[in-house]
C-alpha positions in Angstrom: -12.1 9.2 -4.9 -11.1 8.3 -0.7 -8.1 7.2 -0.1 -5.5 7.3 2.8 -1.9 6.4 3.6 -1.2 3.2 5.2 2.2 2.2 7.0 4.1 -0.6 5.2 2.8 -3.0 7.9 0.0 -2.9 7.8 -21.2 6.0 -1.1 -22.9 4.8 -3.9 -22.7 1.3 -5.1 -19.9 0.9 -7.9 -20.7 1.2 -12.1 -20.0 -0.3 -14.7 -18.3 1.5 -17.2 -16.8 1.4 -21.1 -16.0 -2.6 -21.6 -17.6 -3.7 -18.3 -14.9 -2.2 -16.3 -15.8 -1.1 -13.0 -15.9 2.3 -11.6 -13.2 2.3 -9.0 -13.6 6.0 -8.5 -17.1 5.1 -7.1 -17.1 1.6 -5.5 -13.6 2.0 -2.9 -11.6 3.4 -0.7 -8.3 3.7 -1.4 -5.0 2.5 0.9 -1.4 3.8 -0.3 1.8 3.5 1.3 2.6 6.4 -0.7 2.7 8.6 -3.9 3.9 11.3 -6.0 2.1 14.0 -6.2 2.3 14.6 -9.8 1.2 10.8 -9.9 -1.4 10.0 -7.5 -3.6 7.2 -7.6 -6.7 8.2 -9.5 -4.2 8.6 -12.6 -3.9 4.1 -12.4 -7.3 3.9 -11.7 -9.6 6.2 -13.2 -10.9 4.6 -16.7 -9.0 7.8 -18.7 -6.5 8.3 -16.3 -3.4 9.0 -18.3 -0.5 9.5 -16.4 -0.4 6.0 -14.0 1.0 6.5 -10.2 4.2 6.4 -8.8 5.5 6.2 -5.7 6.9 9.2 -3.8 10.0 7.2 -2.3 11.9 3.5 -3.2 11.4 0.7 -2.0 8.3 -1.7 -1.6 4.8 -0.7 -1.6 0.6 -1.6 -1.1 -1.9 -0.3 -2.8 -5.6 -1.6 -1.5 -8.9 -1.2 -3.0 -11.3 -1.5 -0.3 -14.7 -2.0 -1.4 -17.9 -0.3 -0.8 -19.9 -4.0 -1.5 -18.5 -7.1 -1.4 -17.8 -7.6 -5.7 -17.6 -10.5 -7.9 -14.9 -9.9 -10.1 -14.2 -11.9 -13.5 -11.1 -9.9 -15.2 -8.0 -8.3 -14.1 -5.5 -6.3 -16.3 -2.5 -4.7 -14.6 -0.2 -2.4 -16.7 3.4 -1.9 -15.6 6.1 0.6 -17.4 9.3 2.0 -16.8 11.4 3.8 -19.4 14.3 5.1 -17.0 15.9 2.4 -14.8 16.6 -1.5 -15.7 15.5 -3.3 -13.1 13.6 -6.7 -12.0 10.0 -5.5 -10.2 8.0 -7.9 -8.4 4.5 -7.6 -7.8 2.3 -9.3 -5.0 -1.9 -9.5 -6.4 -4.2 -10.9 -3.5 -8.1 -10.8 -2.4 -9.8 -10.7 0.9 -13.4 -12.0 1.0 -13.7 -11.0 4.7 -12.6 -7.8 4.8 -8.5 -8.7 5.4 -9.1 -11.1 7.8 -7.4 -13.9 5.6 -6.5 -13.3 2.0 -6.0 -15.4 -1.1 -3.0 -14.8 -3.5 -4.0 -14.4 -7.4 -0.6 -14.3 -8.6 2.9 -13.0 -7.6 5.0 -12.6 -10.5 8.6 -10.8 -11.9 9.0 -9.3 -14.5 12.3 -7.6 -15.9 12.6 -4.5 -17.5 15.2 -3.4 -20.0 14.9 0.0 -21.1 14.4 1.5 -23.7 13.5 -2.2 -25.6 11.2 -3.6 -22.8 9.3 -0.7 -20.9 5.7 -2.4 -20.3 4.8 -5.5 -18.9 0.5 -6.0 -19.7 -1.0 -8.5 -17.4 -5.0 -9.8 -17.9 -6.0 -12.5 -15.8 -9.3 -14.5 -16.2 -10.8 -14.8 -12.5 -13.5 -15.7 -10.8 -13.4 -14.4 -7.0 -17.1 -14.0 -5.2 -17.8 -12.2 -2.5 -14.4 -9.6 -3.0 -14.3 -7.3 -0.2 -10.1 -6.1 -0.4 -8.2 -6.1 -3.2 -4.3 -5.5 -2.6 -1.4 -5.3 -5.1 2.1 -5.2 -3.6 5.1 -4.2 -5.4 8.7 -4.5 -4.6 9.8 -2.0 -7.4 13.6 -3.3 -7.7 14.6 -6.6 -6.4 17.9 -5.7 -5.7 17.2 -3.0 -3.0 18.0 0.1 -5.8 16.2 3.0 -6.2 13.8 2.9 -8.0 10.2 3.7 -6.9 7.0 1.5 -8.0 4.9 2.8 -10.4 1.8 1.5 -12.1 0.5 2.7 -15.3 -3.2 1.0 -14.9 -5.3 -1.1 -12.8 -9.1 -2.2 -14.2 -11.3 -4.3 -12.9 -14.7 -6.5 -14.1 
């Protein structure tokens, strides 16, 4: 997998894999603002990753899938957890179809969690986005400025 670090400001073609998902490993690059080393990024991405990523500091953070070929894209599924800190997270999902020279917001949502009853918030979204060329999740991890760092369990894409 590619990837790079990206400031807070700023191959071969992809496959399809078990249940239509598509091979991220094989079809982007991969922008962070950061991560932990014992969580990088393939762990969210990769079809059997296991152990999700997680930032390597607080605070608000971008992860961007740039894609080899522009991708149509019909289902999303973002999985969130945290089974340490109570805190509300919010996340940020957008698109580029011209390579981030405008983008187009899927959803932005908050979701509060409550450990140890509510550790996961499951998010699959029906879409239908031509022509995707960036895709870009931001996460403010604790909407009261705490500590805690963002983390993300999964990401799939079809």
């Amino acid at each position: 997998m590619r990837k790079r670090h990206i400031s807070r400001a700023s191959g071969d073609g992809p496959q399809i894999v078990d249940s239509g998902v598509l091979d991220l490993a094989n079809a982007v690059t991969v922008e962070i603002t950061s991560e932990d080393e014992t969580h990088p990024i393939e762990c969210a991405l990769e079809v059997r990753g296991a152990r999700g990523w997680r930032a390597a500091e607080p605070g608000p953070q971008i992860i961007r899938l740039l894609f080899d070929e522009p991708q149509h894209l019909k289902r999303i599924w973002l999985v969130f957890e945290e089974t340490e800190f109570q805190r509300t997270q919010e996340f940020t999902l957008r698109w580029s179809p011209d390579h981030g020279q405008s983008f187009r917001e899927i959803v932005r949502q908050q979701w509060n969690f409550s450990p140890p009853g509510t550790i996961r918030e499951t998010e699959d979204y029906s879409v239908e986005l031509s022509n995707v060329t960036i895709m870009e999740l931001r996460i403010v991890p604790d909407q009261s400025g705490g500590d805690a760092r963002a983390s993300l369990a999964s990401l799939r894409l079809a």
